[in-house]
ZADO-1210 file (C-alpha; in nm, 4 decimals, padded with zeros to 6 digits):
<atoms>
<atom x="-03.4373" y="-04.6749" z="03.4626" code="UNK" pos="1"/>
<atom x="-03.7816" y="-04.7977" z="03.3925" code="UNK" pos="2"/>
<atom x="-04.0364" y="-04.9345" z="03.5979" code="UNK" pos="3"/>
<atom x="-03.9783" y="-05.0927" z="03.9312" code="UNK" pos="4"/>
<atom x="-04.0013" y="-05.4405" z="03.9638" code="UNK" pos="5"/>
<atom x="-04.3142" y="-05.6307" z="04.0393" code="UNK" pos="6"/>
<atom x="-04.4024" y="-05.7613" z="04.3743" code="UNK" pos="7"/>
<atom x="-04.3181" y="-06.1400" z="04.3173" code="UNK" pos="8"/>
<atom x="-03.9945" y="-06.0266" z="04.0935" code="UNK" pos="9"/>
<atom x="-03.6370" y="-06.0939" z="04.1872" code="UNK" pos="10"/>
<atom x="-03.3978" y="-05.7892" z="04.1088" code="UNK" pos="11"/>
<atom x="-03.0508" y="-05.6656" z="04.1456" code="UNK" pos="12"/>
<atom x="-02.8929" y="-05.3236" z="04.0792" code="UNK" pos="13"/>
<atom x="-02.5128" y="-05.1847" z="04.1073" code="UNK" pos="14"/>
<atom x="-02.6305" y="-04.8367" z="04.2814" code="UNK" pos="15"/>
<atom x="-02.4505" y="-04.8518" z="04.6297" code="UNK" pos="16"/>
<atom x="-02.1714" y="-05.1202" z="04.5418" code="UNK" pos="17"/>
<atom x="-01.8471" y="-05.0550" z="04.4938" code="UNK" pos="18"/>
<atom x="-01.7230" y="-05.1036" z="04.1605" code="UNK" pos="19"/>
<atom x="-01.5332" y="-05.3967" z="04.2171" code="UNK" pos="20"/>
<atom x="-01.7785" y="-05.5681" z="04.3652" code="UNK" pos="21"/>
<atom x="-02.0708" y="-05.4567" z="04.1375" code="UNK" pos="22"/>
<atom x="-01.9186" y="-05.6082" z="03.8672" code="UNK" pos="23"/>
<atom x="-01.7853" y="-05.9214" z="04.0198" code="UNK" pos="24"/>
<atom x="-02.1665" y="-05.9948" z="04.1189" code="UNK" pos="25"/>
<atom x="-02.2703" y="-05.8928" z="03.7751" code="UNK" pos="26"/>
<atom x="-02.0383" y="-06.1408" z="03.6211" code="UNK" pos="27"/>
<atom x="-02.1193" y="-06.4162" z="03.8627" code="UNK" pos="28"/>
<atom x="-02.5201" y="-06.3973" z="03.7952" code="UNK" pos="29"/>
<atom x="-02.5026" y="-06.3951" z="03.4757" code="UNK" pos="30"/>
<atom x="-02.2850" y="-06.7158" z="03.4444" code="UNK" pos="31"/>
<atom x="-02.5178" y="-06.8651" z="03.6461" code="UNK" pos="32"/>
<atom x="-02.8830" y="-06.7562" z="03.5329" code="UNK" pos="33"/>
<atom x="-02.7780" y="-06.7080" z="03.1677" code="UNK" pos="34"/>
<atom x="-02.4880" y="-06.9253" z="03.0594" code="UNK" pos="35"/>
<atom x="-02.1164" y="-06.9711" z="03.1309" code="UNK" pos="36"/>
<atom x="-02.0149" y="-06.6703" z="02.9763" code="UNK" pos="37"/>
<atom x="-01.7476" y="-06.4439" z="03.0527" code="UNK" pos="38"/>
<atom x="-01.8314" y="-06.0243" z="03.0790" code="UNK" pos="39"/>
<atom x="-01.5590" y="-05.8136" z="02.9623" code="UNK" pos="40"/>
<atom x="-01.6900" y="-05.4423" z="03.1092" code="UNK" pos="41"/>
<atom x="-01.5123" y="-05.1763" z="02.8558" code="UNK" pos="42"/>
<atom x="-01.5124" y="-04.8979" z="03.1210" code="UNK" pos="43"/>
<atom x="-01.5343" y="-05.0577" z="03.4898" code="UNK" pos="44"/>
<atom x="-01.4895" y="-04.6766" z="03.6057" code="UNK" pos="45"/>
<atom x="-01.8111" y="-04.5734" z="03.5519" code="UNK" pos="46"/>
<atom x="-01.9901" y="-04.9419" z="03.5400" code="UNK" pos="47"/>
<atom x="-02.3280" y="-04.9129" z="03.6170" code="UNK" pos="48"/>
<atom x="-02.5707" y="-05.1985" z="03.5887" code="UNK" pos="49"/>
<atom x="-02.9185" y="-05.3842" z="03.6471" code="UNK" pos="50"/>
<atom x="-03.1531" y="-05.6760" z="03.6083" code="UNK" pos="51"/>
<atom x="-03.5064" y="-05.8205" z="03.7006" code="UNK" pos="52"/>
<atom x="-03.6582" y="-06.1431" z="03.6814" code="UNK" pos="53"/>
<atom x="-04.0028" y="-06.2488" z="03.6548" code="UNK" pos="54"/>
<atom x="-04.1273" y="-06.5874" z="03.6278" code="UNK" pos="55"/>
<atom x="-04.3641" y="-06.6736" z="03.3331" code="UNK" pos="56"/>
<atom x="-04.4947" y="-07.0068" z="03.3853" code="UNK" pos="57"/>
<atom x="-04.2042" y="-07.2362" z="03.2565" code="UNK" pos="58"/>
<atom x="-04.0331" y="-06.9741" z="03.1054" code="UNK" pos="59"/>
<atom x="-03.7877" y="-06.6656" z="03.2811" code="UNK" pos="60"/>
<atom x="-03.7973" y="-06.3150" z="03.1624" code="UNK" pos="61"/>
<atom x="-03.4729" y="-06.0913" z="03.2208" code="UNK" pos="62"/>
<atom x="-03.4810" y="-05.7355" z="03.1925" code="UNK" pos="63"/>
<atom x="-03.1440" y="-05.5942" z="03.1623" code="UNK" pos="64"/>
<atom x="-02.9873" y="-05.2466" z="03.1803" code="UNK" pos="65"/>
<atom x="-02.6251" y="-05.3128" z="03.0684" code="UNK" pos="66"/>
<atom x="-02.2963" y="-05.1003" z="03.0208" code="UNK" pos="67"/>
<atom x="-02.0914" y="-05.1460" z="02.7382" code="UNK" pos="68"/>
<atom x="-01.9877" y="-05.5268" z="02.7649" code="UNK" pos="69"/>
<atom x="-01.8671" y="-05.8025" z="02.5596" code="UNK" pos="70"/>
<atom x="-02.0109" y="-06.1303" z="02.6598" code="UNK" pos="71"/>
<atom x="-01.8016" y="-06.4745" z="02.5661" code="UNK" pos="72"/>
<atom x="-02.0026" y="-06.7863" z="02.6157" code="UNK" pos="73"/>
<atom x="-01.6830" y="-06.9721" z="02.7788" code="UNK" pos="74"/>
<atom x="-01.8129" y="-07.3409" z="02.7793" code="UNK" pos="75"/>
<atom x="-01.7888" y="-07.6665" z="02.6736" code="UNK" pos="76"/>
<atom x="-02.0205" y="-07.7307" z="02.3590" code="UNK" pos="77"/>
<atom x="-02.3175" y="-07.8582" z="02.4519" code="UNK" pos="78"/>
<atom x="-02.3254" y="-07.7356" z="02.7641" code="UNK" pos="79"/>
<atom x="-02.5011" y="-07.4801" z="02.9868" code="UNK" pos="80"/>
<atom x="-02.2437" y="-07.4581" z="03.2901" code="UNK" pos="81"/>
<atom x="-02.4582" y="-07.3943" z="03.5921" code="UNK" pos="82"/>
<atom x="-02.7560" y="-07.2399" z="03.4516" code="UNK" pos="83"/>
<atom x="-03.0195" y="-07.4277" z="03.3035" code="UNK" pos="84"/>
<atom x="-03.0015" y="-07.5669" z="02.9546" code="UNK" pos="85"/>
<atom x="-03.2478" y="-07.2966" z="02.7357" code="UNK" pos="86"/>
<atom x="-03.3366" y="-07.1628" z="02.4247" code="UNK" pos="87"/>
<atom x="-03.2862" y="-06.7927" z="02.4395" code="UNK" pos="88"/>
<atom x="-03.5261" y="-06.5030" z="02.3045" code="UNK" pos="89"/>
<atom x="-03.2638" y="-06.1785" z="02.3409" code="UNK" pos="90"/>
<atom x="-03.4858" y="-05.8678" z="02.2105" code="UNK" pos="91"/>
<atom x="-03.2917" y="-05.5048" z="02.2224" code="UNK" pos="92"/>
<atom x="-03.5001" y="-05.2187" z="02.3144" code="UNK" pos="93"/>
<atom x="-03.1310" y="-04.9647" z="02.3442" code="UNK" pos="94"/>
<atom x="-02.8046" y="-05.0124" z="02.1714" code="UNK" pos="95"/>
<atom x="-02.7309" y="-05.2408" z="01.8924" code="UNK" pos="96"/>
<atom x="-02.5237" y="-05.6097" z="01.9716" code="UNK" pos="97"/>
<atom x="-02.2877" y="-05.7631" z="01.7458" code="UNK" pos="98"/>
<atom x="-02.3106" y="-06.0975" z="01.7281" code="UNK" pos="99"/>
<atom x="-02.0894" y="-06.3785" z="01.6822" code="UNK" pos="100"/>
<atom x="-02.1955" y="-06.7587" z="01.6691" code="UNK" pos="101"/>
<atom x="-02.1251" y="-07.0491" z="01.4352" code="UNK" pos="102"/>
<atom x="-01.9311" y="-06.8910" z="01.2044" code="UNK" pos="103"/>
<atom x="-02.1987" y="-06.5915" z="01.1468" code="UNK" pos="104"/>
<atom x="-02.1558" y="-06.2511" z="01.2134" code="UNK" pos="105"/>
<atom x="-02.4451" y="-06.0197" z="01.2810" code="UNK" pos="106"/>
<atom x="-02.6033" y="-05.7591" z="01.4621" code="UNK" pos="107"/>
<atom x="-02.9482" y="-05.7321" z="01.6657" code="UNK" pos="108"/>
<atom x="-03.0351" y="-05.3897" z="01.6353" code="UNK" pos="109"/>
<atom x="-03.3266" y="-05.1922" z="01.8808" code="UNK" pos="110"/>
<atom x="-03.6590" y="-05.3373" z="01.8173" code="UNK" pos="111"/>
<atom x="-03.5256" y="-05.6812" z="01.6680" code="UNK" pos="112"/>
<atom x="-03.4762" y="-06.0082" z="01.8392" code="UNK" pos="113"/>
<atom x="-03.2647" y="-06.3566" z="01.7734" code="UNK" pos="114"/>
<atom x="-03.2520" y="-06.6971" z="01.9582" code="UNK" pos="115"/>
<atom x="-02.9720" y="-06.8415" z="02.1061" code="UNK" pos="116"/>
<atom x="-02.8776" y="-07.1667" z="02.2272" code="UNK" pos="117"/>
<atom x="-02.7254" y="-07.1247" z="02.5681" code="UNK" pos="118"/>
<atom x="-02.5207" y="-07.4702" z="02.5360" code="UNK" pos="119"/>
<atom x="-02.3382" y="-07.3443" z="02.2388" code="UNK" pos="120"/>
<atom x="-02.1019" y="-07.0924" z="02.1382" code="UNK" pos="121"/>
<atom x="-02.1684" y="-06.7301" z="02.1264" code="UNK" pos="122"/>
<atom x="-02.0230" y="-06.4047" z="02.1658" code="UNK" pos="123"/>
<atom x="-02.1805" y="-06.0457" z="02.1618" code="UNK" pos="124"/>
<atom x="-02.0619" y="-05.7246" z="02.1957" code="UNK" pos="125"/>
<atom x="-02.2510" y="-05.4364" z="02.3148" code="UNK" pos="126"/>
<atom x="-02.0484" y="-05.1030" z="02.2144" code="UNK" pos="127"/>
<atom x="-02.2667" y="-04.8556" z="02.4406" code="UNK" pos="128"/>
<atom x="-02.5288" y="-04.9025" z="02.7227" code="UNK" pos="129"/>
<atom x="-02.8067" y="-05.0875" z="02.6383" code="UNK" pos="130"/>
<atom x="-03.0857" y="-05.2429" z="02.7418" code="UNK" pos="131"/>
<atom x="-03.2262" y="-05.5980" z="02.6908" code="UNK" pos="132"/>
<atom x="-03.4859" y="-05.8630" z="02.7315" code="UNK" pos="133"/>
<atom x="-03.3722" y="-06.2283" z="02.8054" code="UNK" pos="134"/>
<atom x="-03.6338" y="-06.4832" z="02.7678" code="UNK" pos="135"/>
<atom x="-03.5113" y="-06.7970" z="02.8873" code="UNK" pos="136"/>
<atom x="-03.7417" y="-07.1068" z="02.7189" code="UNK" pos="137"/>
<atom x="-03.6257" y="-07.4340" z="02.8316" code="UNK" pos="138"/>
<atom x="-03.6133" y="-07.6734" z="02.4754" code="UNK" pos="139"/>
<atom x="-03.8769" y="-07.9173" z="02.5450" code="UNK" pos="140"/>
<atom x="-04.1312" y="-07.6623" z="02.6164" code="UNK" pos="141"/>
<atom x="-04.0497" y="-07.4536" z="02.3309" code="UNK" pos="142"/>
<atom x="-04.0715" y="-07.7560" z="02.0668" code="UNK" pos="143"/>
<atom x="-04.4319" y="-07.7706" z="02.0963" code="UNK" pos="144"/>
<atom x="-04.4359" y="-07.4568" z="01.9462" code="UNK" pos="145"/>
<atom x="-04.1021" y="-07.4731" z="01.7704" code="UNK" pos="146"/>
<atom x="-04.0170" y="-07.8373" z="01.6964" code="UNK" pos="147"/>
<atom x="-03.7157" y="-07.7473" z="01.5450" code="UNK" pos="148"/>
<atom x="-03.5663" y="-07.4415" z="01.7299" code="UNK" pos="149"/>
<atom x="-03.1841" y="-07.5395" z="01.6132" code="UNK" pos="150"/>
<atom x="-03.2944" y="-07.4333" z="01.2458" code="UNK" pos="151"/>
<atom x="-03.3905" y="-07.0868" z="01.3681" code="UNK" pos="152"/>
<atom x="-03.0947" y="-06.9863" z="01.5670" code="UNK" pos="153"/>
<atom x="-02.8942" y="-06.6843" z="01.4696" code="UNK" pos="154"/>
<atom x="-03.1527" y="-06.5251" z="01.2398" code="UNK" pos="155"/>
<atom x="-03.2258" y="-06.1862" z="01.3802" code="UNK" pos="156"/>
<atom x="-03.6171" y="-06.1193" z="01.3333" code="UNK" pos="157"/>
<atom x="-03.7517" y="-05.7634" z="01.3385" code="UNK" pos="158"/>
<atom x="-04.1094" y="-05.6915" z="01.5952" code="UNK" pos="159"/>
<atom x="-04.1743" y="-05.4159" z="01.3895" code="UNK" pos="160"/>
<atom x="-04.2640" y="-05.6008" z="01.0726" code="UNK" pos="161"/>
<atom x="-04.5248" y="-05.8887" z="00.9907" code="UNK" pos="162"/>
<atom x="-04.6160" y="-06.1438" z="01.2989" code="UNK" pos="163"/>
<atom x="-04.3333" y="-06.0074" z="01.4517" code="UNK" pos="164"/>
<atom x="-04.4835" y="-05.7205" z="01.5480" code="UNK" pos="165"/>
<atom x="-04.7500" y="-05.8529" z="01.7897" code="UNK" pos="166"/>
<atom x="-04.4793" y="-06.0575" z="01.9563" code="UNK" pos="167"/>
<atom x="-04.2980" y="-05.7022" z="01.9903" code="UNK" pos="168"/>
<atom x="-04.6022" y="-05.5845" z="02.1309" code="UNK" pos="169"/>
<atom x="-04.6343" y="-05.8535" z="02.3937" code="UNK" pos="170"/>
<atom x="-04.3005" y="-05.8290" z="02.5017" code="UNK" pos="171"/>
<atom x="-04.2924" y="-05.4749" z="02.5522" code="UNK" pos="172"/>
<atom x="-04.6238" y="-05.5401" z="02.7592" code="UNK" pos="173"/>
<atom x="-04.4847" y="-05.7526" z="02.9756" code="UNK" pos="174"/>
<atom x="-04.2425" y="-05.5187" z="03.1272" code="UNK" pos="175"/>
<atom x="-04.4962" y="-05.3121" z="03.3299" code="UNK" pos="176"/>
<atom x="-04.8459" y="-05.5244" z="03.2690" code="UNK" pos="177"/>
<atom x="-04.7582" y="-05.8765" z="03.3959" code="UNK" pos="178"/>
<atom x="-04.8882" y="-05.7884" z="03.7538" code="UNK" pos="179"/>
<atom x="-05.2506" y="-05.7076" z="03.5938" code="UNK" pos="180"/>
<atom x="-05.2911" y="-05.9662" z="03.3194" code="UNK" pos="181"/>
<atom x="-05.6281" y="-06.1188" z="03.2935" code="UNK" pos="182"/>
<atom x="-05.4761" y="-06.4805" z="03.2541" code="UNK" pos="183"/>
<atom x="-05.2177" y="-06.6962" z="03.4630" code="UNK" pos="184"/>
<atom x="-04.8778" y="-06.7129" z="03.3671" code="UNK" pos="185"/>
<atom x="-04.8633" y="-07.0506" z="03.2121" code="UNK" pos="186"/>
<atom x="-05.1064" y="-06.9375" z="03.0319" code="UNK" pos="187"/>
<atom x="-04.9319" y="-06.6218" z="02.8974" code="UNK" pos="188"/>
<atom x="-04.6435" y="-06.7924" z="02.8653" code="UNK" pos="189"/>
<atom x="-04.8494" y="-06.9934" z="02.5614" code="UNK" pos="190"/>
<atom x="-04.9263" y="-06.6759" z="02.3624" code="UNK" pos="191"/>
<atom x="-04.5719" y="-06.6208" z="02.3861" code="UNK" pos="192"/>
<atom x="-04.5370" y="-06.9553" z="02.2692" code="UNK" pos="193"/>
<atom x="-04.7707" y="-06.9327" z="01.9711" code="UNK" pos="194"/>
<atom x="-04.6329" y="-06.5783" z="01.8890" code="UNK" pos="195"/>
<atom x="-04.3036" y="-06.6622" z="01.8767" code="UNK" pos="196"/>
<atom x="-04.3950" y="-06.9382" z="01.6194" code="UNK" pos="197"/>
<atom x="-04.5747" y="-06.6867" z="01.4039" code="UNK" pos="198"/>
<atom x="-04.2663" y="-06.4499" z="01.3947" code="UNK" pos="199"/>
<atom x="-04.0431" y="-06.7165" z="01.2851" code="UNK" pos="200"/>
<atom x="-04.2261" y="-06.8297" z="01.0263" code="UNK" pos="201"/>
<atom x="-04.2501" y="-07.1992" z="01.1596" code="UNK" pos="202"/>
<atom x="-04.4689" y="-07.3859" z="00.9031" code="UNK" pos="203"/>
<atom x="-04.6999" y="-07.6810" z="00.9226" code="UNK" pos="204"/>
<atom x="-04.8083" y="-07.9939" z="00.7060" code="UNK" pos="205"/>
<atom x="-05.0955" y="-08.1257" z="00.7552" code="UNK" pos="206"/>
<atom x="-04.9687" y="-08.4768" z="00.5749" code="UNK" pos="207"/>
<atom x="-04.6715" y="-08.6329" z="00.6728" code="UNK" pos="208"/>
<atom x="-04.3640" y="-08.6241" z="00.4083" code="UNK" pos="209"/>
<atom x="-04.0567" y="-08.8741" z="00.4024" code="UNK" pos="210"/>
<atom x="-03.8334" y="-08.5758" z="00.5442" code="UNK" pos="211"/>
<atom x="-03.7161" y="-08.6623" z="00.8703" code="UNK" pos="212"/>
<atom x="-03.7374" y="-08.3071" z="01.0070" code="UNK" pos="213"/>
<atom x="-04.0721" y="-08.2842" z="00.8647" code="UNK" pos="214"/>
<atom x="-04.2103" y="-08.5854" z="01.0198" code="UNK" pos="215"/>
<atom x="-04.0671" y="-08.5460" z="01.3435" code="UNK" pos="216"/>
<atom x="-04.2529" y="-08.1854" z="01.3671" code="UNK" pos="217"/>
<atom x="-04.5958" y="-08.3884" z="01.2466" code="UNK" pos="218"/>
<atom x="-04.5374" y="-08.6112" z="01.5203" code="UNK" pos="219"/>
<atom x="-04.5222" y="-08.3940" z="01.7763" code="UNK" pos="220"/>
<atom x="-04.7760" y="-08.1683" z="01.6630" code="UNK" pos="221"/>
<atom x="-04.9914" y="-08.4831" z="01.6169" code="UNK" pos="222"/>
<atom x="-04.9225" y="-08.5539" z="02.0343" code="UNK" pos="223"/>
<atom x="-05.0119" y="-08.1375" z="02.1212" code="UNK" pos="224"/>
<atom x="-05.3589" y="-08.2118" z="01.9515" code="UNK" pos="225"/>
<atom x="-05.4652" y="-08.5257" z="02.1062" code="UNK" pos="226"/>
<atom x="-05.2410" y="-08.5521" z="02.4369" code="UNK" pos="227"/>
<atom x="-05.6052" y="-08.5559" z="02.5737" code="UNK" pos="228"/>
<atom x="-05.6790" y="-08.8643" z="02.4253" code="UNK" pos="229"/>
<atom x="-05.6167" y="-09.1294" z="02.6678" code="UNK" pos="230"/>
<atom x="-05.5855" y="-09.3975" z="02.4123" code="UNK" pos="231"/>
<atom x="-05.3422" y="-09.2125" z="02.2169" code="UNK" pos="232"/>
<atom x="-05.0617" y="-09.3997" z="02.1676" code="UNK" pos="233"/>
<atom x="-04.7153" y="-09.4268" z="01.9513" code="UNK" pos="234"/>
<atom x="-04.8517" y="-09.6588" z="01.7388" code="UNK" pos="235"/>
<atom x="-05.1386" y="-09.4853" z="01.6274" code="UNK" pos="236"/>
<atom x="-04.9775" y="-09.1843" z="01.5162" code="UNK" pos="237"/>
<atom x="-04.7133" y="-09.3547" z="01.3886" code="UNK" pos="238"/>
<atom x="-05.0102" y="-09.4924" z="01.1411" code="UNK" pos="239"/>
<atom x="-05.1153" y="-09.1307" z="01.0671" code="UNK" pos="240"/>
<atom x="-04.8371" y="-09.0979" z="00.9673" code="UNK" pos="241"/>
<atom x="-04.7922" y="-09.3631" z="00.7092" code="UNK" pos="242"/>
<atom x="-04.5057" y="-09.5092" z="00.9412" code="UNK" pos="243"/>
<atom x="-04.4096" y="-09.7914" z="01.1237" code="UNK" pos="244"/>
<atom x="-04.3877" y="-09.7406" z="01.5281" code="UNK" pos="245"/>
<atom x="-03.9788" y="-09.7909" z="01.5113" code="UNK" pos="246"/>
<atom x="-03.9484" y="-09.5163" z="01.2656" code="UNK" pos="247"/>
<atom x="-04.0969" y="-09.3113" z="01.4742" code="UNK" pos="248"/>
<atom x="-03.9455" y="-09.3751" z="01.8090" code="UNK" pos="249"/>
<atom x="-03.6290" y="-09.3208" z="01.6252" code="UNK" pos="250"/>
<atom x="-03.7208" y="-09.0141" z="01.5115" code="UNK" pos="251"/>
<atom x="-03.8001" y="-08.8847" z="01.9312" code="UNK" pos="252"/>
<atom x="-03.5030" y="-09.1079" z="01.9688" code="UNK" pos="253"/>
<atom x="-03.2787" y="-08.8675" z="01.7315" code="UNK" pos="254"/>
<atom x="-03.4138" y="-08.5272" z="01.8668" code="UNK" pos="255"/>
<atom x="-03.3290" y="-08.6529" z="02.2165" code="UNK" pos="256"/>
<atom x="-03.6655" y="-08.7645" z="02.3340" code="UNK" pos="257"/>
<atom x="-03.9226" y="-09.0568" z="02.3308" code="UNK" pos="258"/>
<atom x="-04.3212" y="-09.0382" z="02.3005" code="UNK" pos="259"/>
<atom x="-04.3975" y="-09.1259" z="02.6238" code="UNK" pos="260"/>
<atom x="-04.1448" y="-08.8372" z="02.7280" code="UNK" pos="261"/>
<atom x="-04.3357" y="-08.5978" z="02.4728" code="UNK" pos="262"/>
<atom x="-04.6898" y="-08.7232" z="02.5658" code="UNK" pos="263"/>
<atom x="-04.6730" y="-08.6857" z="02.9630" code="UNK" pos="264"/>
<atom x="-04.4746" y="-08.3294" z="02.9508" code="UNK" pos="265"/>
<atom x="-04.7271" y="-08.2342" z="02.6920" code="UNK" pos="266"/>
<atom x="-05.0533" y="-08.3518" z="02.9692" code="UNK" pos="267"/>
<atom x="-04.8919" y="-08.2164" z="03.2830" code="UNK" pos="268"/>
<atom x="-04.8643" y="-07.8772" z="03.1269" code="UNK" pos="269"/>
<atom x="-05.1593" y="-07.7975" z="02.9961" code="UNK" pos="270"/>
<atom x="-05.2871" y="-07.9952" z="03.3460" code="UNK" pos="271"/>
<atom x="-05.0373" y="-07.7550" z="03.5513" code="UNK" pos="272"/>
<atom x="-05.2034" y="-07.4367" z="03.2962" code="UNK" pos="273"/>
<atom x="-05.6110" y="-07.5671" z="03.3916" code="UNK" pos="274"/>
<atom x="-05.5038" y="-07.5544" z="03.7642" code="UNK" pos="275"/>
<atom x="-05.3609" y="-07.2565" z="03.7931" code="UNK" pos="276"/>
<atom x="-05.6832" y="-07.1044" z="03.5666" code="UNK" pos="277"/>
<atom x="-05.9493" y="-06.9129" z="03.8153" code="UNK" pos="278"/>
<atom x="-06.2122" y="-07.0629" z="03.5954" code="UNK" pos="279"/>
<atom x="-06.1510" y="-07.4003" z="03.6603" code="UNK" pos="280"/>
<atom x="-06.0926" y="-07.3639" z="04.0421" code="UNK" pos="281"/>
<atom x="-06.4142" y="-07.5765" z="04.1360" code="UNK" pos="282"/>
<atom x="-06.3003" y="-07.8496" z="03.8860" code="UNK" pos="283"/>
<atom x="-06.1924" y="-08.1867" z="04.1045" code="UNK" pos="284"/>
<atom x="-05.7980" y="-08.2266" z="04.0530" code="UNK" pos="285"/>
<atom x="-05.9163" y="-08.6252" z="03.9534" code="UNK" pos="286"/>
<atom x="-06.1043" y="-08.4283" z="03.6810" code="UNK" pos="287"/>
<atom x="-05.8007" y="-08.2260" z="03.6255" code="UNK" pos="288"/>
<atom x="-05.6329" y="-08.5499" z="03.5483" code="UNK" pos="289"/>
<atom x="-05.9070" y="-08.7129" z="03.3321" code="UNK" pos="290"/>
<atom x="-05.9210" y="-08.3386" z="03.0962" code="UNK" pos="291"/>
<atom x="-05.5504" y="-08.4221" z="03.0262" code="UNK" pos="292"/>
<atom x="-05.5336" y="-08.7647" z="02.9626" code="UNK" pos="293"/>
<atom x="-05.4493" y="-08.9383" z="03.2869" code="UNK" pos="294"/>
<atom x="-05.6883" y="-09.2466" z="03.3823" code="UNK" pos="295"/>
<atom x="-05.5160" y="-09.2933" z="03.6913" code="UNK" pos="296"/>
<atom x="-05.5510" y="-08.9383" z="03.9208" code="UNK" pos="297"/>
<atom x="-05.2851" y="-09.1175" z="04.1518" code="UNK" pos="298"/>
<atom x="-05.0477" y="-09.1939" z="03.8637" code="UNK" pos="299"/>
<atom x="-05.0878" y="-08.8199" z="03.7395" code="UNK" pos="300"/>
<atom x="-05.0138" y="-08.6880" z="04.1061" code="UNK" pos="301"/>
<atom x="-04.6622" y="-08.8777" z="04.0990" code="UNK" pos="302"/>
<atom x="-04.5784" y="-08.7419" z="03.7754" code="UNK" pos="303"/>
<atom x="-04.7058" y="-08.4228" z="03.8845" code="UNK" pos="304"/>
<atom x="-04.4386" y="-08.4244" z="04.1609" code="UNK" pos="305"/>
<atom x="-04.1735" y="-08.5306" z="04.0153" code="UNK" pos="306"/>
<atom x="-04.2139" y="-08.2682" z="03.7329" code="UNK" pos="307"/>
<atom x="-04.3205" y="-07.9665" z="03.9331" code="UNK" pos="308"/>
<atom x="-04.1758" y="-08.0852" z="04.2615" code="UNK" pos="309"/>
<atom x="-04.5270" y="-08.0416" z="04.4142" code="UNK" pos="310"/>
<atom x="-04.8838" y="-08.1887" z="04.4183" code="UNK" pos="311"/>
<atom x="-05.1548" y="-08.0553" z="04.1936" code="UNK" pos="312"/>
<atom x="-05.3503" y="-07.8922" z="04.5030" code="UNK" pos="313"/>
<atom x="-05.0463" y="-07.7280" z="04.6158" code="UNK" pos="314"/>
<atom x="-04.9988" y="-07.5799" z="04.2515" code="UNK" pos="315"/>
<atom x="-05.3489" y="-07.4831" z="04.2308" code="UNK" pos="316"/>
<atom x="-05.2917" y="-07.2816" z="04.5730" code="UNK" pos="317"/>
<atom x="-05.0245" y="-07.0977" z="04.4437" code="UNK" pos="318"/>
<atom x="-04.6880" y="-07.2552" z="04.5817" code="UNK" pos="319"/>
<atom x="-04.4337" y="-07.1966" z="04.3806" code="UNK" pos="320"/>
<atom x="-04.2811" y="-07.5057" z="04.2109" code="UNK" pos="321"/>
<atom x="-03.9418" y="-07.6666" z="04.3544" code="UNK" pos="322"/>
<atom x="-03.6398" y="-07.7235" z="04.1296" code="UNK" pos="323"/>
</atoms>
């Protein structure tokens, strides 16, 4: 079955249940971790099942051994149902999934990976056991590395070719090295980040163009550069941009977001990545602060609550964030 789960990982497993009950649990986790989806088993006689979960920073890796399932996401569009709205990374390591969403028919096949959006419609189908990895990226963390994740949904991408294969790699390291890595999570969960972009083939301008796609990606790859700037500010990079400050809040405005929205997530991670870094452990969390962009260490502790659900110091001690 693999290796056993980490010390800090959640994990469930079928052995011991009865069927009924197995699978009933089974169903019920995954429409709330994953997505409201409904599991059709193929052979509930002999359904055998597991999962583990480990915490990557923002992120929330899955590792599934499945039976042969079809999975039906059973929701409203747009919506997640009672797990959290994410962009999914589903990588097969065993047994090939047929895929069904918008219209497009496909299959993931061992050692290839797609992204999903778990607020719209999918369906897969899993013919024999197999097993699985799950990343779960919530959307405004993944659009600093993917501004645009909707354009790369449903496009199955192989690790064991080009820049996919490091993110491969990774993956496949996670499973039984994320208890010894040499860096924090948040901070792993960046070279995911940054690896994942690479595999896709996301691609950069460095000028702004009159495409709206193209300069709401500059935009916000303008704010990842210079978030520690503390006079950074919409209408300066809307004049980078060759734009007028309107334009671009109704760019954020379209993809669901505003600057200041963009510009404080963007400083309270990488704040919420240098305190949880050993090498920055002496560093005053007022210092903290002033490294990401905050003038006011008092105004970056509120926000710092209200996003994590904890103060800096507690983060830096190792609590782990409230929902």
């Amino acid at each position: 079955m693999g290796v056993p789960p980490s010390k800090d990982a959640e994990s469930w497993t079928s052995a011991g249940l009865a069927t009924g009950q197995a699978i009933s649990q089974w169903r019920e986790w995954a429409a709330s971790t994953i997505a409201p989806i409904e599991v059709e088993v193929f052979d509930a006689d002999s359904f055998s099942a597991r999962w583990i979960s480990h915490g990557i920073g923002q992120l929330r890796l899955l590792h599934l051994y499945a039976p042969a399932q079809r999975v039906t996401h059973t929701g409203t569009e747009g919506s997640a149902g009672r797990a959290s709205p994410s962009i999914q990374l589903v990588y097969s390591r065993r047994g090939a999934m047929k895929t069904l969403m918008e219209g497009k028919s496909f299959t993931i096949e061992p050692g290839q990976f797609v992204l999903l959006d778990n607020r719209r419609f999918y369906q897969m189908e899993m013919r024999t056991e197999h097993e699985a990895l799950d990343l779960m990226m919530p959307q405004p963390w993944l659009e600093r590395h993917l501004p645009d994740p909707g354009a790369l949904l449903g496009r199955p991408i192989d690790t064991r070719e080009g820049w996919g294969r490091p993110l491969g790699a990774l993956l496949e390291t996670l499973m039984d090295g994320l208890d010894v890595a040499p860096l924090p999570r948040p901070l792993i969960a960046e070279q995911i980040g940054s690896l994942l972009a690479l595999a896709t083939g996301f691609e950069d301008t460095n000028t702004c163009t009159p495409h709206r796609g193209q300069l709401a990606r500059r935009i916000l790859r303008r704010i990842e550069s210079d978030y520690a700037d503390p006079a950074l500010s919409p209408e300066r990079v809307a004049e980078a941009c060759g734009i007028s400050k309107r334009y671009l809040q109704t760019l954020l405005a379209g993809s669901g977001t505003s600057f200041v929205q963009e510009l404080n997530a963007m400083r309270l991670e990488r704040a919420s990545d240098l305190l949880a870094d050993p090498r920055a452990r002496s560093l005053p969390v007022a210092d903290v602060a002033y490294r990401s962009g905050f003038l006011d260490p008092g105004y970056f502790t509120r926000l710092f609550r209200k996003r994590f659900g904890i103060t800096p110091s507690e983060w830096r001690a190792g609590h782990p964030p409230q929902s």
